[in-house]
C-alpha positions as CSV (number, residue, x, y, z in Angstrom):
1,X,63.3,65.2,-24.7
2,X,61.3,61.9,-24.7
3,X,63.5,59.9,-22.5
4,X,63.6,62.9,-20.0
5,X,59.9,62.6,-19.7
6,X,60.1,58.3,-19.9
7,X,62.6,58.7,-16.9
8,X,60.4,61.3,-15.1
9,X,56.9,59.1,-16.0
10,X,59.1,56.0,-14.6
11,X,60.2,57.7,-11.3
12,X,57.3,58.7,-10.9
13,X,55.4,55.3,-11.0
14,X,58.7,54.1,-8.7
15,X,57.6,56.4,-6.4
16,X,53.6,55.7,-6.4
17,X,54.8,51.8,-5.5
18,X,57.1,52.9,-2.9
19,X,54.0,54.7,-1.4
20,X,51.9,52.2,-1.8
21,X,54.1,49.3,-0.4
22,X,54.8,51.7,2.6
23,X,51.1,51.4,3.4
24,X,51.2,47.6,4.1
25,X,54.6,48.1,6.1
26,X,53.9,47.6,10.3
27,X,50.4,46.9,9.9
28,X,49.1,46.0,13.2
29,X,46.4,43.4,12.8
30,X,44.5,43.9,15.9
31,X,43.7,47.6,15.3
32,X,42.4,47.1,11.4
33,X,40.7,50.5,11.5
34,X,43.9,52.1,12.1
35,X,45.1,51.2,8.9
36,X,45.8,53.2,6.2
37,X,42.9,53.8,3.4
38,X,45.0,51.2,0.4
39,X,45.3,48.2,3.0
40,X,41.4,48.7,4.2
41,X,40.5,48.8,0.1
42,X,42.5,45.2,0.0
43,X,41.3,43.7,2.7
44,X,37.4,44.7,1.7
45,X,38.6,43.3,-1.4
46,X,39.8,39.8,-0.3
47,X,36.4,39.5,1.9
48,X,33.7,40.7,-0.4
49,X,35.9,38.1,-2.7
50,X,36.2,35.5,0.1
51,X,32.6,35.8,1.0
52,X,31.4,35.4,-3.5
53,X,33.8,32.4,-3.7
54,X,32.3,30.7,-0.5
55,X,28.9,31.3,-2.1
56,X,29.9,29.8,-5.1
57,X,31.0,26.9,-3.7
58,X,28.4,26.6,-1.5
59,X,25.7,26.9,-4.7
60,X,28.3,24.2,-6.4
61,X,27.3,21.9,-3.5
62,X,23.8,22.1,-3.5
63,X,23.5,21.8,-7.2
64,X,25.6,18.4,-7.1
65,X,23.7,17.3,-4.6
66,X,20.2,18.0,-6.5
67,X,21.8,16.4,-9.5
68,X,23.0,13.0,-7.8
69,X,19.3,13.0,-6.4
70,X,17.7,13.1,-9.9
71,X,20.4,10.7,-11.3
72,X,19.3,7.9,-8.2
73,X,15.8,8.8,-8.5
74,X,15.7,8.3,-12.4
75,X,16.3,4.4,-12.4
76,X,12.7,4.1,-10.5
77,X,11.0,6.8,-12.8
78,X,11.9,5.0,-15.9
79,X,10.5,2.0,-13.9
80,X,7.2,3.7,-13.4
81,X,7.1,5.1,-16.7
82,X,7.7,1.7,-18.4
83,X,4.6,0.1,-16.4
84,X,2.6,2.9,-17.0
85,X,3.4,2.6,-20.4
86,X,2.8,-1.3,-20.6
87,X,-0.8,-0.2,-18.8
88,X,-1.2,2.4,-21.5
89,X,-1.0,0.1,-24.3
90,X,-3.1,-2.7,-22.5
91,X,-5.7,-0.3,-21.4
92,X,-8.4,-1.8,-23.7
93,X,-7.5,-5.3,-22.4
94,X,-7.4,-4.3,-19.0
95,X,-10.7,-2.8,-19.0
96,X,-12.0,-5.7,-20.9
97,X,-10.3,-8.3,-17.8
98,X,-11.6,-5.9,-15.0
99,X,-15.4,-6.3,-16.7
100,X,-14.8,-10.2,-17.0
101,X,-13.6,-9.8,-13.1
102,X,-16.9,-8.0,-12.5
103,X,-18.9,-10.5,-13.8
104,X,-17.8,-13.0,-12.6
105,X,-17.9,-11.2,-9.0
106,X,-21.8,-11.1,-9.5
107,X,-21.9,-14.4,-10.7
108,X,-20.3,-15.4,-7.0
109,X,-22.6,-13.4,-4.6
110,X,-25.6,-14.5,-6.9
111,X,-24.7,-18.1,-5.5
112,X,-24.9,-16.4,-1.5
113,X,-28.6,-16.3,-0.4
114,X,-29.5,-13.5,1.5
115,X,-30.7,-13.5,5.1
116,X,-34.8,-13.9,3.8
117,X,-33.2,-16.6,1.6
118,X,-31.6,-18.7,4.5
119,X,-34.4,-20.9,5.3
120,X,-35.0,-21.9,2.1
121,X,-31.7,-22.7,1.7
122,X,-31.7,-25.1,5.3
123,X,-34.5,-26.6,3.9
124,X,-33.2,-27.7,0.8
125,X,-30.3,-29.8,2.3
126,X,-32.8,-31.6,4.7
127,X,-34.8,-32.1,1.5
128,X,-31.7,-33.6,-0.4
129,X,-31.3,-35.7,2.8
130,X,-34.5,-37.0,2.9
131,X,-34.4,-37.6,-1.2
132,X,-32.0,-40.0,-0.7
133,X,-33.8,-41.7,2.0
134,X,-31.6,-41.1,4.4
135,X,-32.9,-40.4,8.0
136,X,-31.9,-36.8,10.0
137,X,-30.6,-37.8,13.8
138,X,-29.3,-34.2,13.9
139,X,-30.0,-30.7,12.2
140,X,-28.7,-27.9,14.1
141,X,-27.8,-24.0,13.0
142,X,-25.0,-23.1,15.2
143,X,-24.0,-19.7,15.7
144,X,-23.5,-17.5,12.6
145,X,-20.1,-15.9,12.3
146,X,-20.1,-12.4,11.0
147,X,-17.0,-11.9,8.1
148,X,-15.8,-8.7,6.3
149,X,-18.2,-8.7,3.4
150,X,-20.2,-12.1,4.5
151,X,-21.9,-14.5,7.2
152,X,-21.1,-17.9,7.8
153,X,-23.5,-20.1,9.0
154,X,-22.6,-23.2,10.5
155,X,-24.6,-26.6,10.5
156,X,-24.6,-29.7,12.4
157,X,-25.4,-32.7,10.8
158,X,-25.6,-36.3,11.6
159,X,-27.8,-38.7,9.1
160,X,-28.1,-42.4,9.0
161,X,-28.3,-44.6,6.0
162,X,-26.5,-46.8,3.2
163,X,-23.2,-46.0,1.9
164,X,-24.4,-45.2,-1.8
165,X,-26.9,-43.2,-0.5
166,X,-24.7,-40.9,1.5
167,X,-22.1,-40.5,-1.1
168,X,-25.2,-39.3,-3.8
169,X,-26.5,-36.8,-0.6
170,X,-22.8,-35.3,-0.4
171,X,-23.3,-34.6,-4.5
172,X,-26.5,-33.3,-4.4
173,X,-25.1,-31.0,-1.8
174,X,-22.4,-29.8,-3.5
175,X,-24.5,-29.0,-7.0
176,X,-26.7,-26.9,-5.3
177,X,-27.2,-23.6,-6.5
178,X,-26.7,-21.9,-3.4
179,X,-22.9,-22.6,-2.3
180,X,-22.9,-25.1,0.7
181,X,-19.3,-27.2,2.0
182,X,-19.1,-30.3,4.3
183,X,-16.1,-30.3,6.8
184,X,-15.4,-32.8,9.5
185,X,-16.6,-35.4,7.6
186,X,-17.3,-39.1,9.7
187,X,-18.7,-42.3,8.8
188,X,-19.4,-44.7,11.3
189,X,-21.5,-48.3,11.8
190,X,-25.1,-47.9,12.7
191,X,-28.0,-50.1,13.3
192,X,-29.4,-52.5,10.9
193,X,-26.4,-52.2,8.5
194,X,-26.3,-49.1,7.9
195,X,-23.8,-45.7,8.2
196,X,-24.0,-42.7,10.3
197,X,-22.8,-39.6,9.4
198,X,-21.7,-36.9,11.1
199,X,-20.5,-33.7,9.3
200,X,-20.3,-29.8,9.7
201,X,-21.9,-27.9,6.7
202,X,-21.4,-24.4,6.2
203,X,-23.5,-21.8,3.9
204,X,-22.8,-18.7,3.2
205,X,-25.0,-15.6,2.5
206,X,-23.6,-11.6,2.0
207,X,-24.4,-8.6,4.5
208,X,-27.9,-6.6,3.4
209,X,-27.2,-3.3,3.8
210,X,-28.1,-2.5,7.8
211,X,-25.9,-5.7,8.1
212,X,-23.3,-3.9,6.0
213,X,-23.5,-0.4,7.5
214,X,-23.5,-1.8,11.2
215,X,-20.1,-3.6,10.1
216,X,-18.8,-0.5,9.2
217,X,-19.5,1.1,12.1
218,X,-18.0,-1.0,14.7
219,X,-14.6,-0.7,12.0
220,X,-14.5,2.7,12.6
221,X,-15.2,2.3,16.3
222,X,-12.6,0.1,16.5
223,X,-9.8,2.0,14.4
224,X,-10.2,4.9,17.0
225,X,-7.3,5.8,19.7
226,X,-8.0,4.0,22.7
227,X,-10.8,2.0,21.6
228,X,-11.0,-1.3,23.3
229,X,-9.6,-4.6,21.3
230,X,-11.9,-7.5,20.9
């Protein structure tokens, strides 16, 4: 009795295959919708499994490339994280360099006169001149030249007298308190034994605050589209 229904069971699963295989016999593939409902359930199948597997892969590639991103960007974050660290741990010294910096900054524009202060400061080199007995043939401001932060003002200078004597009026000079530089320095015979000398000194005094403002308008002006160059 049981093989009877086994045989019967197995014939009958034959037969359910048969039926089934018959359904993806002479399929013609340019008329899908005439297909028989099994072979439509396949091929939605295969695409809805086609279209998750191309997804996938898709996702896979986006993810890699994210990853190889983070693995070539994290040589130059441990590099910044190392300085930052190095700064973290020097932050007291820092701070104590950057106040040192500051002072020393103010001890700099201490030694530039401002622009009430610039006479004074042309007649303290005559004064060193004449100190040292030497004798002005020329004392002449040229034009002052406007800088970032500062003014240059240019000097021309030509003094006669002994050789001593305009070596001692080149120190005093230079120990001024207000900073002053000789440039195109010339020596040359003069009456009566003595040396001429001819020399450019330049002084130096910072913007006020008009000065400063009126510099940083023309910066602006300048920076704009289509302004005109200088």
């Amino acid at each position: 009795m049981a093989t009877s229904k086994s045989s019967t069971l197995g014939f009958e699963l034959t037969s359910l295959f048969d039926q089934a295989a018959g359904q993806f016999r002479n399929l013609n593939v340019n008329e899908p919708g005439q297909w028989p409902t099994l072979p439509k359930l396949a091929l939605w199948v295969f695409m809805v499994a086609a279209v998750v597997v191309a997804g996938w892969f898709s996702l896979l590639n986006a993810s890699q490339e994210e990853l190889d991103n983070a693995r070539a960007e994290e040589p130059k974050l441990k590099v910044t994280y190392r300085g930052k660290l190095a700064q973290a741990v020097n932050l007291a010294e820092l701070r104590k360099q950057k106040l040192q910096m500051q002072e020393y900054v103010t001890q700099l524009e201490k030694q530039l006169p401002g622009k009430a202060e610039m006479d004074a400061l042309l007649s303290d080199i005559n004064q060193a001149g004449l100190g040292r007995g030497l004798l002005f043939e020329l004392f002449r401001p040229g034009t002052a030249q406007v800088k970032d932060f500062y003014v240059e003002q240019p000097i021309s200078v030509r003094v006669t007298g002994r050789y001593h004597d305009l070596g001692a009026f080149t120190a005093d000079v230079a120990n001024l308190s207000r900073i002053v530089t000789l440039h195109n320095l010339n020596i040359l015979p003069a009456r009566d034994g003595t040396l001429a000398m001819d020399a450019i000194a330049r002084t130096y005094r910072y913007l006020d605050a008009a000065e400063v403002a009126e510099q940083r308008k023309a910066s602006q002006a300048a920076a704009k589209p289509g302004a005109p160059k200088p």
